[in-house]
C-alpha positions as MATLAB code, in Angstrom:
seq = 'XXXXXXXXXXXXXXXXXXXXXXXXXXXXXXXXXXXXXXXXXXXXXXXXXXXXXXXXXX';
ca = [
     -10.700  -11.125   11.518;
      -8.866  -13.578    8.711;
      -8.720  -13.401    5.639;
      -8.905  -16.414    2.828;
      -7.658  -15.781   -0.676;
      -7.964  -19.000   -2.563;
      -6.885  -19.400   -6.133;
      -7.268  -22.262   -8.274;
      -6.968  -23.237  -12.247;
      -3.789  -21.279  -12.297;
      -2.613  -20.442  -15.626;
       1.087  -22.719  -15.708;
       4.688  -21.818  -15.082;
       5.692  -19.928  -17.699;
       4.148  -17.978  -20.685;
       5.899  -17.299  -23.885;
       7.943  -13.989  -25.022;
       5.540  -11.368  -26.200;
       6.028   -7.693  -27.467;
       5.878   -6.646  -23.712;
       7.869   -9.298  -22.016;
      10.652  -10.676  -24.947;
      12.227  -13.233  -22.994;
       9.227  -14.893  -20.928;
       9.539  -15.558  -17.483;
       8.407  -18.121  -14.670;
       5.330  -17.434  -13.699;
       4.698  -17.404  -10.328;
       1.722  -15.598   -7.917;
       2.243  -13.796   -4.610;
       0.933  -11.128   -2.056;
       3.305   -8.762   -0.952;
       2.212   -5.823    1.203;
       2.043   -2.102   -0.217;
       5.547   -0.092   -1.089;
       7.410   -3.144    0.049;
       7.734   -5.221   -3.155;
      10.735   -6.812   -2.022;
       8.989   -8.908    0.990;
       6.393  -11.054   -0.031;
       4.320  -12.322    2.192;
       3.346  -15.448   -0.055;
       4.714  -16.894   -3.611;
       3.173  -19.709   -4.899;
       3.786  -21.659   -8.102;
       1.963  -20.891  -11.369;
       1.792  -24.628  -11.838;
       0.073  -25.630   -8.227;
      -3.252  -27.369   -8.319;
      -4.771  -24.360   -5.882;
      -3.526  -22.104   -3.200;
      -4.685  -20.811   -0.100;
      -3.764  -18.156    2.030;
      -4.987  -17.020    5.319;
      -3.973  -13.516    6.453;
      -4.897  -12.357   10.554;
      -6.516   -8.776    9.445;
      -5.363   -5.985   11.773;
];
């Protein structure tokens, strides 16, 4: 089995300092698998258009 996780309108690259984040950051969207934070599996732009990933289910 695949899997397709689309995303589209995504919200821009970065967002401004707030109470919980002072400095702002890039924003950017990934998967990354569970307890391994360090290896995404996907990282995509918070500017793109739309993003698609397909994942083999196992």
């Amino acid at each position: 089995m695949r899997i397709r996780l689309e995303a589209r309108e995504l919200p821009g690259i970065s967002w401004s300092p707030g109470p919980e984040y002072p400095g702002g950051h890039p924003n950017i969207h990934g998967v990354q698998r569970r307890n391994k934070p360090g290896e995404p599996l996907w990282v995509v732009r918070g500017d793109a258009e739309s993003a698609v990933l397909y994942r083999a289910a196992t």
